[in-house]
C-alpha positions as CSV (number, residue, x, y, z in Angstrom):
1,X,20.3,2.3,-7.6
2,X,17.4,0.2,-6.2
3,X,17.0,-3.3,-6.7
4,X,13.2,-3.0,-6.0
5,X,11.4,-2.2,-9.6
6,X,8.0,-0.3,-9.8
7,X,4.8,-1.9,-10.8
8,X,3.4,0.5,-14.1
9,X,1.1,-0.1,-17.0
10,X,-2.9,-0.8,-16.5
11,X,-3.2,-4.6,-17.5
12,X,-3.8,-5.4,-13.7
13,X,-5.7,-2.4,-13.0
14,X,-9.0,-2.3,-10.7
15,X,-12.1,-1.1,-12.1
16,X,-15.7,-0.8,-9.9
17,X,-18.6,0.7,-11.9
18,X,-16.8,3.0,-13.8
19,X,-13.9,3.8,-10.9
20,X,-10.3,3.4,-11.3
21,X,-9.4,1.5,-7.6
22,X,-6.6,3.1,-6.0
23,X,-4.3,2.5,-2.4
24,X,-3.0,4.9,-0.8
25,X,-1.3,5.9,2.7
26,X,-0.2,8.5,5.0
27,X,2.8,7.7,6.5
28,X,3.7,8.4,9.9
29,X,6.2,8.5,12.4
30,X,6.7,10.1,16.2
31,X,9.2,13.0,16.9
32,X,10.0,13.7,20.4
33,X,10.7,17.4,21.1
34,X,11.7,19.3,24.3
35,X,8.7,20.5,25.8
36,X,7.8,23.9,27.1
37,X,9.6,23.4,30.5
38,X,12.3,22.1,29.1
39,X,12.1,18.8,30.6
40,X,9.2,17.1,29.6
41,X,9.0,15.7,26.1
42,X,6.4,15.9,23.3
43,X,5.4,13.4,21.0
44,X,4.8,15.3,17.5
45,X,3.3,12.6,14.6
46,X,4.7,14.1,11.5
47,X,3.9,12.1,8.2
48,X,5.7,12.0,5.1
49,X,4.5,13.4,2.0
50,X,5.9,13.3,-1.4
51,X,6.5,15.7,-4.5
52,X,4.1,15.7,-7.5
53,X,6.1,14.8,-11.0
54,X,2.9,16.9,-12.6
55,X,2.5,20.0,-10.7
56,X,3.6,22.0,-7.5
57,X,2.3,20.6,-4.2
58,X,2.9,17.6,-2.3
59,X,0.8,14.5,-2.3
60,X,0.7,11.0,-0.2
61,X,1.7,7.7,-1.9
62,X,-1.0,6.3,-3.7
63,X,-1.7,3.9,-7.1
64,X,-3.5,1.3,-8.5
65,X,-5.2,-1.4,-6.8
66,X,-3.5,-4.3,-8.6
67,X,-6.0,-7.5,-9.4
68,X,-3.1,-9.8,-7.8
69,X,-2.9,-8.1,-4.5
70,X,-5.4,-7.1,-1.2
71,X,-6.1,-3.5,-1.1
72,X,-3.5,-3.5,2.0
73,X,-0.8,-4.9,0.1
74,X,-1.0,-2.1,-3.0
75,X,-1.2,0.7,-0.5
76,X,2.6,-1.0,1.5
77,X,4.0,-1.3,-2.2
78,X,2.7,2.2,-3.0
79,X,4.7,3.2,0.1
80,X,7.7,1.3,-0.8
81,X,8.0,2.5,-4.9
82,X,7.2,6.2,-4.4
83,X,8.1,7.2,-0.6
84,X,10.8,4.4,-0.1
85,X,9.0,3.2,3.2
86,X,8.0,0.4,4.9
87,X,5.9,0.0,7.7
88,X,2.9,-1.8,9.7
89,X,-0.6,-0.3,8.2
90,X,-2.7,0.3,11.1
91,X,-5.7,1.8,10.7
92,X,-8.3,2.2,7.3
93,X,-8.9,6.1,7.1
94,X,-11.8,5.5,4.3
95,X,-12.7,5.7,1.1
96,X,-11.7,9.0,-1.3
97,X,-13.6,10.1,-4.6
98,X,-11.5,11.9,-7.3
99,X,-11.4,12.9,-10.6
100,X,-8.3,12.3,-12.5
101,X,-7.6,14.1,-16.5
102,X,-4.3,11.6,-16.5
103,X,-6.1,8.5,-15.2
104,X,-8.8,8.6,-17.9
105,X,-9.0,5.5,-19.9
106,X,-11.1,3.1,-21.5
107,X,-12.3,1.3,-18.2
108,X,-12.8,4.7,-16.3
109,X,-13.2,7.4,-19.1
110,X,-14.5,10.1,-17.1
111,X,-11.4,10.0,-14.7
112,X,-13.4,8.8,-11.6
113,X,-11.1,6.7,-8.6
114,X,-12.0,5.7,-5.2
115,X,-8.8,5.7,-3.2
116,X,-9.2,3.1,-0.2
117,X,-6.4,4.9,2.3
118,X,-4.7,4.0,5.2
119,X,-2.1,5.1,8.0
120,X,1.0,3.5,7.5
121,X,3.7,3.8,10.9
122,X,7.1,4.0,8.9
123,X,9.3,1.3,10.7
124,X,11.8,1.6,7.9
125,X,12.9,4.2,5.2
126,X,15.1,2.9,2.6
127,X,18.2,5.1,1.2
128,X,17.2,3.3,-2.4
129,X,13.8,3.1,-4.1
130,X,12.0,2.9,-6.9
131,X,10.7,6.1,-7.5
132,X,13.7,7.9,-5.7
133,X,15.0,9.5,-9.1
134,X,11.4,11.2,-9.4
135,X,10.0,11.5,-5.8
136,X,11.5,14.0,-3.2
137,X,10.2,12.8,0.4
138,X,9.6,15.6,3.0
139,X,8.6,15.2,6.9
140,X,5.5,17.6,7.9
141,X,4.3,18.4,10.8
142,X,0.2,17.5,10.6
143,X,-0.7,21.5,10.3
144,X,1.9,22.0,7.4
145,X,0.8,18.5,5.8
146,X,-2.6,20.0,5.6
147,X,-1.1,23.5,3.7
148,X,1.1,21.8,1.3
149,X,-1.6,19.0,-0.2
150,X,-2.0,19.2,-3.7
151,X,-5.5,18.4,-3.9
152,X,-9.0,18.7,-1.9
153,X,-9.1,14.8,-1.4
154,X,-6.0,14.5,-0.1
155,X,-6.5,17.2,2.3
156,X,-9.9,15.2,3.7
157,X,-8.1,12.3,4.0
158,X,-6.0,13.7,6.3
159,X,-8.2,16.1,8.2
160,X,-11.6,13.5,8.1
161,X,-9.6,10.2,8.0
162,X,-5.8,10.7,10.0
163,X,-6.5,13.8,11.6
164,X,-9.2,12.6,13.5
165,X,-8.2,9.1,14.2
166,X,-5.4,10.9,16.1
167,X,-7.5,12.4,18.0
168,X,-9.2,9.9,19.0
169,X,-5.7,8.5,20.6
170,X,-5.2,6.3,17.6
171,X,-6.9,3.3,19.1
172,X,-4.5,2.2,22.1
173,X,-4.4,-0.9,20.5
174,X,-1.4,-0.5,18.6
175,X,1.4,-2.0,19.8
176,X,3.6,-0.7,18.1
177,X,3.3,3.2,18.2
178,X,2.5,2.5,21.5
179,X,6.5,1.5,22.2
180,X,7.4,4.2,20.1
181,X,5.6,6.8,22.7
182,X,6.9,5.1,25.3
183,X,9.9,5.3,23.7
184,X,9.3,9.0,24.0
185,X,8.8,8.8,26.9
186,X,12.0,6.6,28.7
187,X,14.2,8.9,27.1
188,X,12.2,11.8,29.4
189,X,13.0,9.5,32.3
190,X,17.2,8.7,31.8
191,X,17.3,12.8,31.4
C-alpha cells in the first residue's frame, strides 16, 4: 500500500472567471528499438496514459490547480497520485478548454476548466501510489496515444501541444532527455 495520500475535496480549488483550474501532464519516456538494418537503434518517445474510473478510454494525469501550490507543482503531484510517476517537467504544451458534467459546482456551474499542461520526462515510476487501486498505467506509442484518448482536448494536447514540440526536436536544451538519447545511442556503439 502507498504511503503517499491523494489530495481530494474542492476547499483549495482554483477558480478564473467561471473556470475550474486544472494541471495536467503527458508523461514521457525514450525506448530504444532495433532499427531497420538491424544495427542501428531508434529512439521511440512513448508516453504514459491512464485508465478513466468513468468511462472507456484512456486519459493523461490531470486535477485541480491547488491555491497552495504553482501550476508546475499540481501537474508533478497529478503525476505522482494517479500515474505513480515522477519526473523533470520540461516544456508548457498550453492551455486546454473543457467542459466537465462531474466538475460542475458552485464556483464553475457550467463545468468549464482550463487545463494548463505540460510534458513530464518520467525519471521514476513507483511500484506504490495513490491512485494505484483505481488507475491502470499503459505505455503508448505517440500514434496509439492519439487513438485511445478519451476526449477531444486531450487528443489536441497531444497533437497541437506534445506532438509538435517533438517535432520541433524538443528544444535541445534539455539535458536530460538529451542523456537519455545518447543513452540510446552508446548502447548502438558497445554492440
Amino acid at each position: 500500500m502507498s504511503e503517499l495520500v491523494a489530495r481530494t475535496g474542492r476547499h483549495q480549488q482554483r477558480y478564473e472567471a467561471g473556470c475550474r483550474l486544472i494541471a495536467g501532464c503527458i508523461p514521457y519516456r525514450f525506448r530504444c528499438s532495433e532499427g531497420s538494418n538491424g544495427n542501428k537503434s531508434e529512439k521511440i518517445v512513448e508516453v504514459l496514459m491512464i485508465n478513466s474510473t468513468s468511462g472507456p478510454g484512456l486519459l493523461f494525469p490531470k486535477g485541480g490547480w491547488e491555491n497552495d501550490e504553482t501550476v508546475e507543482e499540481a501537474a508533478a503531484r497529478e503525476a505522482l497520485e494517479e500515474a505513480g510517476v515522477r519526473g523533470e517537467l520540461m516544456h508548457f504544451l498550453g492551455h486546454y478548454h473543457f467542459k466537465s458534467k462531474t466538475l460542475q459546482d458552485e464556483f464553475s456551474p457550467e463545468g468549464r476548466c482550463r487545463a494548463a499542461m505540460f510534458a513530464l520526462l518520467v525519471k521514476e515510476e513507483l511500484t506504490s501510489w495513490p491512485e494505484q487501486s483505481r488507475r491502470v498505467r499503459t505505455w503508448v506509442t505517440i500514434p496509439e496515444a492519439v487513438q485511445c484518448c478519451r476526449h477531444s482536448w486531450i487528443r489536441e494536447a497531444l497533437e497541437n501541444g506534445f506532438n509538435k514540440w517533438c517535432d520541433d526536436g524538443m528544444v535541445r536544451t534539455m539535458k536530460a532527455a538529451n542523456n537519455q538519447l545518447d543513452a540510446c545511442d552508446s548502447d548502438n556503439n558497445t554492440n
